[in-house]
N, C-alpha and C positions, 0 to 999 in steps of 0.2 A: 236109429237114424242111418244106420253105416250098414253096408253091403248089397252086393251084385246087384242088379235090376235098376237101381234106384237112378236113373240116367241125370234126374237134375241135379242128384249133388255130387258128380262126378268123383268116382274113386280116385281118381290121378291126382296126381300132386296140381294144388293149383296154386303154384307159385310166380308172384304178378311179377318178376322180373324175368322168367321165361317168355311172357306176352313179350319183353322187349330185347332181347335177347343178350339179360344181363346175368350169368351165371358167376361169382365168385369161385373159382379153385380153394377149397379147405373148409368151404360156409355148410354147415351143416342145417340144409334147410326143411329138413324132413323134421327135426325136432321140435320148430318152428311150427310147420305143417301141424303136426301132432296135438300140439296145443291148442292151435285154432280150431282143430278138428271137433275136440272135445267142448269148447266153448260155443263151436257153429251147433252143433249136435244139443246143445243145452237150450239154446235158443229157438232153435226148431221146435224144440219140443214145450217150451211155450207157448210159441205161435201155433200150434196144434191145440194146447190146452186154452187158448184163448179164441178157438174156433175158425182160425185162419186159415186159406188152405195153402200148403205148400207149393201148388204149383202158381200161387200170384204172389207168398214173399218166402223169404227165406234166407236164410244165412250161408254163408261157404264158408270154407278154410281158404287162405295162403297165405302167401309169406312177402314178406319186403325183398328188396336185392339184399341185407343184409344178415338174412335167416331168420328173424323177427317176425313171429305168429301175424297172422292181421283177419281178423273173422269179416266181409264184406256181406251189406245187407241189399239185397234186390229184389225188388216187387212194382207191381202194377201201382198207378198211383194211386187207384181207390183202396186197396188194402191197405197202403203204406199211410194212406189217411186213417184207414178205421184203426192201424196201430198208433197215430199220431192221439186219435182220441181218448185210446183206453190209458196211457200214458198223462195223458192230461185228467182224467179223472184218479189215476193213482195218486198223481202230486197234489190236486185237489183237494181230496179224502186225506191227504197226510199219509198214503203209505209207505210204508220202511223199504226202499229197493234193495238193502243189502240184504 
């Protein structure tokens, strides 16, 4: 999921208190970053396994103003629908999401 080329999931930090130009001095928000990253990167890659295409949803990484990981999901609405469905037949069926 992670490296060069890949323009939608932008390698820079995408930390949503830079949208506002709220940086904390000491806040280590790369850490944060990190975590999300692995989590967005997790996700993506069900949304692949589940036939999705990444360029209509998909996860990112950033961070709160306070260095707090935060993975953000964004898609078209019809994708974001056909995930709302397969979701609903896991809970359906009774499947274990952990």
């Amino acid at each position: 999921m992670t490296g060069a080329g890949e323009d939608w999931l932008s390698d820079g930090l995408g930390v949503a208190g830079a949208d506002f130009g709220l940086w904390v001095p000491g806040v280590d928000y790369v850490a944060g970053w990190r975590d999300a990253r692995e989590a967005a990167d997790r996700l993506n890659r069900a949304f692949l396994g589940a036939g999705l295409e990444l360029s209509q949803v998909r996860a990112v990484a950033s961070t709160d103003e306070g260095g707090h990981g935060l993975v953000r999901m964004a898609g078209s609405p019809d994708a974001v629908d056909r995930l709302a469905s397969f979701l609903e037949v896991a809970v359906d069926s009774g499947g274990d999401a952990a």
